[in-house]
PALUMDO-552906 format. One record per atom (N, C-alpha, C): residue in three letters; y, z negated, x negated. Coordinates in steps of 0.001 Angstrom, whole numbers, padded with zeros to 6 digits, always signed. Each point is the difference from the previous one (the first is absolute). Layout:
BEGIN
alaYZX...
This chain:
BEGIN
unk+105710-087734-101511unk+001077-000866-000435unk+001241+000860-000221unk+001245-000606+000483unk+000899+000467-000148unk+001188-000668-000573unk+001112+000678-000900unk+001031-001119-000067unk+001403+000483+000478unk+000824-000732+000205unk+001507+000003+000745unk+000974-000600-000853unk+001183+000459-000513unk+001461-000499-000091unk+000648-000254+001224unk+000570-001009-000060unk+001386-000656+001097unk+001333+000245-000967unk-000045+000919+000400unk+001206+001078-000666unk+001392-001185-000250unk+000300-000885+001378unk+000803-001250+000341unk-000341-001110-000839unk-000785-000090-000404unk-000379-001064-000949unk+000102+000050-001828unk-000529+001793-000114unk-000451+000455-001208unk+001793-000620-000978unk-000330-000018-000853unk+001488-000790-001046unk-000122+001450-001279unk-000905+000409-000519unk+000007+001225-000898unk-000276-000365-001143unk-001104-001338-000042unk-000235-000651-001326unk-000984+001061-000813unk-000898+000342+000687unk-000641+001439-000698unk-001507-000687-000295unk-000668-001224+000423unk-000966-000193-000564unk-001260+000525+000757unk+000194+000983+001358unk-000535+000630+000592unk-000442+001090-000614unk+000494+000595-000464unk-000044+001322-000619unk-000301-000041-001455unk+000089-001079-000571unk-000375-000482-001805unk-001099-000344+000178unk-000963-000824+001052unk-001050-000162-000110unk-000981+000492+000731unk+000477+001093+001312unk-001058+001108+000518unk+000628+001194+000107unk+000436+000566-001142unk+000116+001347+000097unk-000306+000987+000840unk-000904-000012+000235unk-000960+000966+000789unk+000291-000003+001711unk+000402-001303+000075unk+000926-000570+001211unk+001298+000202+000926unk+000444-000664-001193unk+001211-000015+000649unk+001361+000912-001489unk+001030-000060+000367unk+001122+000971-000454unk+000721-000592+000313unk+001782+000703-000704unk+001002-000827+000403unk+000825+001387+000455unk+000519-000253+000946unk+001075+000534+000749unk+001470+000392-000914unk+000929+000995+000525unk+001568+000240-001009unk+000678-000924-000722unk-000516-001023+000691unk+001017-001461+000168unk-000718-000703-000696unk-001723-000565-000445unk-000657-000048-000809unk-000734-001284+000844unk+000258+000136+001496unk-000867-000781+000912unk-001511+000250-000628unk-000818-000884+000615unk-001428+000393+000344unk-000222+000706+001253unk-001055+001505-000042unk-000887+000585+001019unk-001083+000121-000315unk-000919+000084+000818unk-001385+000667+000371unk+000087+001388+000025unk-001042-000009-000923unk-000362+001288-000286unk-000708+000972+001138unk-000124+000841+000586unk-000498+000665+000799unk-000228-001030+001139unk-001278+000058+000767unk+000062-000707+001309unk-000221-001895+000147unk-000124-000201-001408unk-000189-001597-000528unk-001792-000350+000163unk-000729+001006-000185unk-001736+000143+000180unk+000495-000748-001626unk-000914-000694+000247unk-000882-000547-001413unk-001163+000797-000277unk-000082+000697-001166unk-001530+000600-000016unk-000805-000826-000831unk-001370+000260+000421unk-000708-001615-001249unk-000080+000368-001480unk+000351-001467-000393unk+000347+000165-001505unk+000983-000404-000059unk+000921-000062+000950unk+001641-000372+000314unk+000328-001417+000683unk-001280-000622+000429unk+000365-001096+000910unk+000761-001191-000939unk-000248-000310-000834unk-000079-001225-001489unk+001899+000048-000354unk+000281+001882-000150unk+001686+000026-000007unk+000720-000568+000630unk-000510+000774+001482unk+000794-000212+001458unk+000214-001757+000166unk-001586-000544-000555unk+000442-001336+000337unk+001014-000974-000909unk-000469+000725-001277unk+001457-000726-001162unk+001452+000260+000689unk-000091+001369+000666unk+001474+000465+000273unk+000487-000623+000977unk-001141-000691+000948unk+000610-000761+001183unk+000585-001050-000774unk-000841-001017-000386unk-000243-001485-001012unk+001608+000194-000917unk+000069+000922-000485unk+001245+000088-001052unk+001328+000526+000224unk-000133-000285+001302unk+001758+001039+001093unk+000685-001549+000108unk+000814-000172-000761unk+001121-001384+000177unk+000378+000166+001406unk-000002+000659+000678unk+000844+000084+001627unk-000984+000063+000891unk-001840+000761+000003unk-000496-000214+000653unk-000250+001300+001167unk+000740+000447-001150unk+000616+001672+001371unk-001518+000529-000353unk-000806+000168-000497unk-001044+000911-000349unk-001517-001241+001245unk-000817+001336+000364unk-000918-000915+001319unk-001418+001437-000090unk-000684-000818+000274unk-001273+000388-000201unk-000602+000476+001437unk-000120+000780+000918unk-000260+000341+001367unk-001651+000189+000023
C-alpha cells in the first residue's frame, strides 16, 4: 500500500500530517507531503486511511 498527494489539489489544511504523522509532513509553505516513498508500513494502514477520509480537497489517494 501506498499513498499520494495531488500537490494541485492539496489546500494546506494540515489534517494529513495531524493525524498520520508517520506519513505525511508539510512542506515551507505548510502544504501536505509524503514522507519518503508513500510505502505504508503495517500498523500504518488505519492513518493513511483517516488521512485519505479527512483531506477536504481529496488531494490525498491510496495506490
Amino acid at each position: 500500500m501506498k499513498v499520494r498527494i495531488d500537490a494541485g489539489r492539496c489546500q494546506g489544511h494540515g489534517r494529513c500530517y495531524d493525524l498520520a504523522p508517520d506519513l505525511f509532513g508539510e512542506d515551507d509553505e505548510g502544504y501536505g507531503q509524503v514522507i519518503g516513498d508513500g510505502s505504508v508500513p503495517p500498523g500504518e494502514e488505519r492513518p493513511a486511511r483517516l488521512a485519505v477520509s479527512n483531506c477536504p480537497e481529496r488531494a490525498i489517494e491510496i495506490l
